[in-house]
C-alpha positions in Angstrom: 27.7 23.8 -21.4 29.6 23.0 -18.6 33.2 25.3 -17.7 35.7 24.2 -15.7 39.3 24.9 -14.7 42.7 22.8 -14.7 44.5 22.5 -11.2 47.0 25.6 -12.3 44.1 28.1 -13.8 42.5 30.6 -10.9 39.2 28.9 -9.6 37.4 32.2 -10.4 37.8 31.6 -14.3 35.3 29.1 -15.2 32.9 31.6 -13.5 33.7 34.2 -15.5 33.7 32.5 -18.9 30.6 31.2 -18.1 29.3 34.6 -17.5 30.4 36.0 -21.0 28.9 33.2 -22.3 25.8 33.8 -20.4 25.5 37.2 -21.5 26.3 36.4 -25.2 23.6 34.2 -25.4 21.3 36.2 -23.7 22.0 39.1 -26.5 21.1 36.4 -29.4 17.9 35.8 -27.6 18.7 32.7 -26.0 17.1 31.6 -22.4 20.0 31.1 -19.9 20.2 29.6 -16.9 24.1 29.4 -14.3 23.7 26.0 -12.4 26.3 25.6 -9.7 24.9 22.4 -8.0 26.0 19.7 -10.0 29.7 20.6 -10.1 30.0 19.0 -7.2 28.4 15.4 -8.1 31.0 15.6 -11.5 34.1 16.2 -9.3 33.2 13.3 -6.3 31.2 10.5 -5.5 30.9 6.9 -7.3 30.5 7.4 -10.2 32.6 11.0 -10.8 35.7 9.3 -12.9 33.8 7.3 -15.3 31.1 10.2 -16.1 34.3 12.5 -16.3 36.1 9.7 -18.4 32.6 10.0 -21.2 32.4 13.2 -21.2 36.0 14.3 -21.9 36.3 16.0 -18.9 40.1 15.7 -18.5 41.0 17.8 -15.7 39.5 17.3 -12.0 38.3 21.0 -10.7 37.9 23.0 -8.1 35.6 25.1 -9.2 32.8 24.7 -12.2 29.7 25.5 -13.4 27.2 24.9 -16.3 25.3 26.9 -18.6 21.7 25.7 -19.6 21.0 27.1 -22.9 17.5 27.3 -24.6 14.7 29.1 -26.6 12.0 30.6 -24.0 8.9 29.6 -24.6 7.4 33.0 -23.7 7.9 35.9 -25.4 7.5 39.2 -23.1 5.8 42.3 -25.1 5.6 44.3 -21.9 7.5 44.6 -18.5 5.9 44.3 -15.2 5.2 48.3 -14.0 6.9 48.7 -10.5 6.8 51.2 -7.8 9.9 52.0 -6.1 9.8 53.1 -2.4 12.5 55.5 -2.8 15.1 56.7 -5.4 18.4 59.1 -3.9 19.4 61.0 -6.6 23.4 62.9 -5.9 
């Protein structure tokens, strides 16, 4: 999934509707991954308007990122014991 903003929206709200959507998925047991790099490659370079045009990305962004979505292929049944150095209680 890829989130992006139009030229009036703030550029921190494709961050955060990817988050929700990140944590939504997460809580139906779907595998997600935030991947910031390729915004850039989407918005310039050669090719940037005619993979826009294909995609129906209408709006050139400041700010974007995607969302990789999947099924992991591992299934945890217990956590990793750790030690922690030190732990302030008030």
């Amino acid at each position: 999934m890829y989130f992006y903003g139009t030229p009036y929206s703030d550029p921190a709200d494709p961050l955060i509707a990817a988050t929700y959507a990140m944590l939504a998925a997460e809580a139906k047991g779907l595998g997600s991954c935030l991947l910031g790099g390729i915004h850039p490659f989407i918005q310039q370079g050669r090719g940037a308007r005619r993979f826009r045009g294909k995609w129906g990305i209408r709006y050139p962004s400041r700010e974007g990122i995607f969302l990789a979505l999947g099924y992991p292929a591992v299934e945890y049944k217990q956590a990793i014991k750790r030690t922690f150095a030190h732990i302030d209680f008030p």
